[in-house]
Every structure is written in structure tokens, then in C-alpha cells.
N, C-alpha and C positions, 0 to 999 in steps of 0.2 A: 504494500500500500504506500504512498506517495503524497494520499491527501486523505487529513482528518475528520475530512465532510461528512458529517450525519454519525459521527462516533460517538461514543462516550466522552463525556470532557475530562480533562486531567492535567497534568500540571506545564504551565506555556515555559519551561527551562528553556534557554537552546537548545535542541539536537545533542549540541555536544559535550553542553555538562551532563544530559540525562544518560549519555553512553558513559559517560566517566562514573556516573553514580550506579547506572546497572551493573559493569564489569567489576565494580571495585567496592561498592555499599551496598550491593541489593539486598541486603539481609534487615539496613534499614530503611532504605530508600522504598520499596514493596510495602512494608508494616504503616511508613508514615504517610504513605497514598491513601491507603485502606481507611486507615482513619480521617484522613478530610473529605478521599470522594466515597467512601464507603465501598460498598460489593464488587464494581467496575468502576474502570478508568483506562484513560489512552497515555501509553507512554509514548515516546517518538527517539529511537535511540538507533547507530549504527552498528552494524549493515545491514538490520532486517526491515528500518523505516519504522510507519506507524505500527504499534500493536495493541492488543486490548487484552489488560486484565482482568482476569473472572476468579472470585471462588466464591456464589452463589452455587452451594449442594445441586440447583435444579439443571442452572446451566450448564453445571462442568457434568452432569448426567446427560443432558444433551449432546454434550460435543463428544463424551467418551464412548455413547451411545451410539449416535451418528454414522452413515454410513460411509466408510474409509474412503468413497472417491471424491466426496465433498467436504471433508476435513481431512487433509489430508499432512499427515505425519512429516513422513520422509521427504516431501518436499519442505517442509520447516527447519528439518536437522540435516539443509545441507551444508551447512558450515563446516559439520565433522568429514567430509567427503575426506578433505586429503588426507585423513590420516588411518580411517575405517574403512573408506573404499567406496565407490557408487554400488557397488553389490551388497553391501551391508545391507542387515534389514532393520540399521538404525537409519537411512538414506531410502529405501526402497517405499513405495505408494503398490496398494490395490491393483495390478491382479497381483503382480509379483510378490509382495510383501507377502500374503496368504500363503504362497506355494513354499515361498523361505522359511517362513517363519516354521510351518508343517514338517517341512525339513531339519528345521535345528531343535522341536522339542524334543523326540525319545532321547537325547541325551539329559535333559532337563524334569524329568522324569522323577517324582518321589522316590519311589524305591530304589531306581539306579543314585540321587543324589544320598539319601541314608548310608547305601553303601559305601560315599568317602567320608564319612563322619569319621570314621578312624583314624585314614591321612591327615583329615585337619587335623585330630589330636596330635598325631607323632610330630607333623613340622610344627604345632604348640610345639611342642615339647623341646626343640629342639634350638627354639626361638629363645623362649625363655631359659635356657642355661645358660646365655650370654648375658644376660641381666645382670647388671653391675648391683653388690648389696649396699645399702648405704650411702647410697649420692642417686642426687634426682637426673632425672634423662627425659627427653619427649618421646611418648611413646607412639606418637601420629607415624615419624620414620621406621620405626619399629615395627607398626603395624601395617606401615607400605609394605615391607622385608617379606614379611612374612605370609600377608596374600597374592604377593607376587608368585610365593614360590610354591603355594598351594594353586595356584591357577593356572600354573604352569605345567605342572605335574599333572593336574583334575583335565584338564581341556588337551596337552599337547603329548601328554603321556612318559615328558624326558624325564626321570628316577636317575641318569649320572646327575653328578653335581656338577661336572666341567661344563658338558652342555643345556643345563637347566640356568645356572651363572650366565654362561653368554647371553641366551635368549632373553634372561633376567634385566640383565644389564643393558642391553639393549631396547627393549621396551621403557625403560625407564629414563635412557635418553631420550628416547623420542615424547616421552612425557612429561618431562623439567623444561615445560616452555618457562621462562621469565613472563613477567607483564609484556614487555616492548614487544615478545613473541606473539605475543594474541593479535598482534596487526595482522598479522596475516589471518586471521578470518574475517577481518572487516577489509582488507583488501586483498585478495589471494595472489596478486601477481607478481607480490613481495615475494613471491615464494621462489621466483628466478633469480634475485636479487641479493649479495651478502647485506647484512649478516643471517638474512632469512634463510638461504638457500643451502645453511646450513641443517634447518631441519628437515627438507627435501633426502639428504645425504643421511642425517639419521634413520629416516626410515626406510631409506632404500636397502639400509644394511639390517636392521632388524628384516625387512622383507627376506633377505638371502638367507639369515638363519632360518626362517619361519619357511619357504619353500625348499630349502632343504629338508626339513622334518617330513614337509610333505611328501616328497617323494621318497623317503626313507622308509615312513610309513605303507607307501604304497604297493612297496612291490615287497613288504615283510611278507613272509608265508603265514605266519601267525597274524597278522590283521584281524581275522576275523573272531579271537578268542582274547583281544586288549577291549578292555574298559574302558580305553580312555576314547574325546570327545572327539579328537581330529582322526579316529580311526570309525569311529561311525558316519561320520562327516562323510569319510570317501568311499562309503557305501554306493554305488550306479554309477562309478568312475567319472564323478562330474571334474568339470573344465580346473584346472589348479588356480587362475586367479579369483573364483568365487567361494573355493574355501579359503585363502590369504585373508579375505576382505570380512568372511567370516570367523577365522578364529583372533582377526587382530579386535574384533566387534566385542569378544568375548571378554579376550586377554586384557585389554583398556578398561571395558565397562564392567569387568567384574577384578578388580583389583583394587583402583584405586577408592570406589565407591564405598565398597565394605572394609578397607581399611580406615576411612574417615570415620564411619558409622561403629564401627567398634571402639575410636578413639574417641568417640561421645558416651561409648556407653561407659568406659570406665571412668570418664571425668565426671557425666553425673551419678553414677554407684560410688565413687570414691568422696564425695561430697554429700551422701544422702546415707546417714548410716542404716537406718533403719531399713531400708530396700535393701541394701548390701546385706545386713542380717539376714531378711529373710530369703535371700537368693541364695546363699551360705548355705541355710537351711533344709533348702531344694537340689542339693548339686546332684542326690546319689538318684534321684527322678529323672528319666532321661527327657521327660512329657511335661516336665515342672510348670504348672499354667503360669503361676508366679514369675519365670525368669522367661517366657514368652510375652509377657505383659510388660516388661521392663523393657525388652527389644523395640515393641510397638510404642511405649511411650517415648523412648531416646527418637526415634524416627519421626515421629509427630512435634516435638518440641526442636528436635537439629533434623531436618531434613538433608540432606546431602546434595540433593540437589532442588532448587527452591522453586522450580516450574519447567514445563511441556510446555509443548508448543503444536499448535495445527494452522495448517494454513486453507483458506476455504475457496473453493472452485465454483462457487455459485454463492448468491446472495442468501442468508439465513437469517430468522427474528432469533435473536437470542436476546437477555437481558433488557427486552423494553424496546431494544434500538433493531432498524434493519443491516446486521452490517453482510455489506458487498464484499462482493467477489473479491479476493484478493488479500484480504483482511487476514493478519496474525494473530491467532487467537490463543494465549498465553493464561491457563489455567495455574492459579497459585497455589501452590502447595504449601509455602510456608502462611499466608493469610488465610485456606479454609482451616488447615491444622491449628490453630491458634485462634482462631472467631469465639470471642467471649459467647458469641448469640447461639453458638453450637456447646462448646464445653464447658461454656458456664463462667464463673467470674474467677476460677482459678485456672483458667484456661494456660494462664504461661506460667504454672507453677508444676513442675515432674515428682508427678502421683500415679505411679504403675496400677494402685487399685483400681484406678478409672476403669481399665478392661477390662475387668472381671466380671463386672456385670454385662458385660456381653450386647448393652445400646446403642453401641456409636452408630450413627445414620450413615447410610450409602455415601461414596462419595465424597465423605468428610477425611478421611485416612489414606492418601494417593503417594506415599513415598514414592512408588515404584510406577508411577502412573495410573492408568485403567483402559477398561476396554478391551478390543482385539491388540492396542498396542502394550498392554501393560507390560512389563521388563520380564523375560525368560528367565532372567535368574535369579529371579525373588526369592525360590523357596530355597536354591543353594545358598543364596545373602546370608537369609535369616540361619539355617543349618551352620554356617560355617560361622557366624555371629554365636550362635549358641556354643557351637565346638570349641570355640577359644574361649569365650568368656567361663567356660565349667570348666579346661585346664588349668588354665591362670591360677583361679581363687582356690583349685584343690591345689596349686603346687607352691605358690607363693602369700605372701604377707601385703599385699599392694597398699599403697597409700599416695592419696594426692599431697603435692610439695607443699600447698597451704590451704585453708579451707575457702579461700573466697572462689568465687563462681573464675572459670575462664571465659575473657569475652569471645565473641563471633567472628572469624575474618574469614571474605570472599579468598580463594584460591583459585584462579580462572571460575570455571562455574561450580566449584564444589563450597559447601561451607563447613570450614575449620577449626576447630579451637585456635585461640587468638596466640598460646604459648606451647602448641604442639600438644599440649595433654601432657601437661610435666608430672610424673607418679616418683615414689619412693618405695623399691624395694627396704621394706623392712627385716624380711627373711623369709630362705625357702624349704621347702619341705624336704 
């Protein structure tokens, strides 16, 4: 969109402070809209133009409802192209997004994801032996470390460490953009250009590792009796650049997400003793509703990431107004999570019992999205969320560096503890 005609009103910033305030404050910037324009409002930020934020329960039921070729996804998340690929099925729209998507769940699967509940425990396990006793550390890097090499193992099936480390380490260059890096999604052509085109060159060398694997895998005679996700992937011999594009979809979006979301949950459990009790409590439960209700409420109070986005191919009534064709439609995840007028007037205070009573309304709880696009790897998230955090407190003494809250900082689009999530091993078992 191009022009604000007939949208929602919202705040007349320049363009270019409100880019500056989405990439770098939206954690307040989002919250402080909400309360002057209320439910919607029009932001105008680059490089996506005009958008409109929603988290009215009815509406964002509308768009998540909606059918995929008028709200359409993967045309919203083309910014991640260069580094997930136009085959991704975080980039891909209706028919094709359906047929991907269909394709990458049996490994996403309950019962096949239960089954690496154990690998999460061992690379816990292996994690925390390095754990310095007695002096504080941020565990945000820690807990990069450590779902990197669990995601790596779960999706790409390397068990050496020489070749698990490379691919490691490579993904993780191509994921330490800086700030000044992010120009390159609002301008992509930087991408020819030093010092940009140095991350062209990062990911061209993760790619070499990552099609190596592939054809390594491909022509194993064993293939078909590994567990792992890039060996189900080249099930009906498809083309090798549409698994590249899909396991880097995987290896990105499920690493550093649930490293974030884990380093929320030990900064609120290490600050809330009495949850921390009773999770303690629950560890020898593998079903603990208790330490499931703690997951759900870290996720609703620190979202990881703070809104979806659809883009719309036809004119739609949504929230009162007609918006047109073309229209970015930007459902907030951290303003319905947080609506006094849904969770009540302790809405931003982290109270796990909330869940237990089993009321939250439709719609109101989207960490992971909704819809046919909601995130594939939700239920391995939450599994590998639970797997760490039940190692952790049976094998160590954890404590946060001081009892005040850590603030909120944007990381490109992920949100952060403001000082890494600084803990103090006290001692281990």
C-alpha cells in the first residue's frame, strides 16, 4: 500500500522515525499505539509502506480464518527471501504453500517429535556442564549454543561434532546481522554491495555445507531407516534446491526463536519464586499441566516475535473500515496477549494459574500465529522448551544475578531480555 486512504488513523510520525521505532522499539512503540488509537491503527514504516494493526479477537479470527489466496502470507514474508529461499513455505502463497506445507509435516509429527525428547535432554546435559559455578553469565548465548545444536542434529541428522560445529557455525554467521545489516531488507540490492555482500558470501557457504549433507544423505543406503528430518524430506527424490530452502526455513526459524523463548522463561521463573516452587514440584511429571502453563504464560507476556503479517489480494470489511486491495495486514501478538479487556486488569502481570482454568478465548494466545499458516514447529518449540527447562532445575541450583525484572530489547525482529538473561549458577547436582 502506498496510500492511507480510507484506513484506520494512526500516528502522522515521518515514515522514517516510525521505521526507526518499528525495527528498534516495537515492543513499545505497538503497546503505546494501542492505547491512544485503541484495537487498530495505521502504521507507515519501511519497506513494506502502509500497514494496519489489529488485535480485535474477531478480526484477527477473520484474517487467520480467511481464505489463503486473499490474505495472503508468503507474499508478506518476502523480506526473509534471501536468506530462506522463495521455496520456503515461510515465502510461498496458496496452491503451493498447501502442497509444502503437507510435505514438511510427518516430520513434525507428535509422536515422531516425543521421540527426541531425549536428545534434547543429552545436549541439556551437555550444555550445562560448561556452566561456570559462581559468577553470572547471559544465558540468551547459551541458549543460542544449544538449540542450534539440537536443531541441527533433530532436522539435519549430523551426530559428528566436527560436522555438526561447521554447519553450526555457519548458520550463525549468517544470523549475527548487526543493525546496519537489516538495510538490506528494506533495500535488497545492498546485497551486491560491501559491506553487505558480505552476507551474500555467508550464506553461500552455509548453503555448501547444507547441500553437501544433502547429497550425502541421498545416496546413504540407510536413508530410509534415519529419523532424522532432511532424510524424510528426500522422500520422491525432489529437486535439491527446494529442500536447501526448506531445511534452512527450519534450521533459522526453529533455533533462534526457542532459544529466546527459553531465555524468558528462566528470567521470569528465576524472578517468581513461587512458580519456580511449584514447577520444582512437577519435574518427575513428564505431562506437568503446571510447567505447560508456565510455557504458555512466558509466550503471552514475551512473545518472540510480536506480529504476522498478511497481505490482501482483494478489498475486505474488516474492523469497521473497507481496506483495499493491497493492504498489510499486521495482526499483534504482543497487544491481543496483553488486552486488559481480554485478561483482565493483571493482564501484564506473569501468573501461570491463569491457564489452568482452561478460558482463554480463541485467538487471544497466537505466539506461533494461526490458521493454515500457524508455525510447524510449535509442538517441537514447546517439547524442546519443556526438555531443557526439566534438565536444568533437576541438575543445577539456577538463580537470577539480581531480583529486578530485565527490560525488553528488539533484536532485528525477535524480543530479548534487555541483559541476555544474566543467571547464577549456585550449584550443580
Amino acid at each position: 500500500m502506498t496510500s492511507a486512504a480510507g484506513l484506520p488513523p494512526g500516528p502522522r510520525l515521518p515514515s522514517a522515525l516510525q521505521s526507526l521505532m518499528i525495527w528498534t522499539q516495537r515492543h513499545r512503540f505497538i503497546p503505546a499505539m494501542h492505547r491512544r488509537y485503541g484495537d487498530t491503527f495505521t502504521v507507515n514504516a519501511e519497506p513494506t509502506g502502509y500497514g494496519v494493526v489489529l488485535r480485535n479477537p474477531d478480526d484477527l479470527r477473520t484474517i487467520f480464518r480467511g481464505a489463503p489466496e486473499i490474505f495472503r502470507a508468503g507474499e508478506a514474508n518476502s523480506l526473509l527471501a534471501p536468506v530462506v529461499g522463495r521455496r520456503s513455505v515461510l515465502t510461498m502463497d496458496a496452491p503451493e504453500h498447501v502442497a509444502e506445507r503437507r510435505r514438511m509435516l510427518p516430520p513434525f509429527h507428535g509422536e515422531r517429535i516425543a521421540r527426541v525428547a531425549a536428545l534434547m535432554e543429552e545436549e541439556t546435559e551437555r550444555e550445562i556442564a560448561q556452566w561456570p559455578i559462581g559468577r553470572d553469565f547471559e544465558l540468551l548465548p547459551r541458549m543460542q549454543e544449544l538449540t542450534l545444536r539440537i536443531i541441527v542434529r533433530v532436522v539435519l541428522g549430523v551426530d559428528e561434532d566436527d560436522r555438526a560445529t561447521a554447519v553450526g557455525a555457519a548458520l550463525r554467521r549468517v544470523l549475527a546481522f548487526r543493525l546496519s545489516d537489516m538495510l538490506v531488507w528494506v533495500w535488497p540490492a545492498l546485497l551486491r554491495v560491501p559491506p553487505w555482500s558480505g552476507v551474500v558470501r555467508e550464506i553461500d557457504r552455509a548453503d555448501e555445507l547444507i547441500y553437501a549433507e544433502i547429497e550425502r544423505r541421498r545416496i546413504d543406503p540407510r536413508r530410509a531407516e534415519r529419523p532424522d528430518v532432511l532424510s524424510m524430506l528426500l522422500d520422491g527424490d525432489p529437486e535439491p534446491g527446494l529442500v536447501r530452502d526448506e531445511l534452512v526455513t527450519l534450521l533459522v526459524a526453529g533455533h533462534e526463536t526457542t532459544a529466546v523463548a527459553l531465555s524468558w522463561t528462566f528470567e521470569r521463573l528465576l524472578r517468581h519464586s513461587g512458580a519456580l516452587d511449584k514447577v520444582r514440584a512437577g519435574l518427575d511429571d513428564p505431562r506437568d499441566p503446571y510447567r505447560a502453563a508456565v510455557a504458555k504464560e512466558v509466550l503471552r507476556l514475551r512473545p518472540v516475535i510480536m506480529n504476522v503479517a498478511r497481505r490482501l489480494t482483494q478489498p475486505v470489511e474488516l474492523a469497521g473500515h473497507t481496506m483495499p486491495a493491497g493492504t498489510l495486514l499486521l495482526p499483534s501478538i504482543i497487544g491481543i496477549q496483553t488486552d486488559p479487556e481480554i485478561w483482565g486488569p493483571d493482564a501484564g502481570y506473569f501468573r501461570p494459574e491463569r491457564w489452568l482454568s482452561g478460558d482463554v478465548p480463541n485467538y487471544a494466545w497466537i505466539p506461533f500465529g494461526g490458521g493454515a499458516r500457524r508455525c510447524l514447529g510449535a509442538t517441537f518449540a514447546l517439547t524442546e522448551m519443556d526438555a531443557v527447562l526439566r534438565t536444568v532445575l533437576r541438575r543445577i541450583d539456577l538463580r537470577a544475578d539480581r531480583p529486578q525484572d530485565e527490560g525488553l530489547r528488539m533484536h532485528h525482529i525477535t524480543l530479548v531480555p534487555s541483559r541476555g538473561a544474566r543467571v547464577h549458577v549456585a550449584a550443580k547436582d
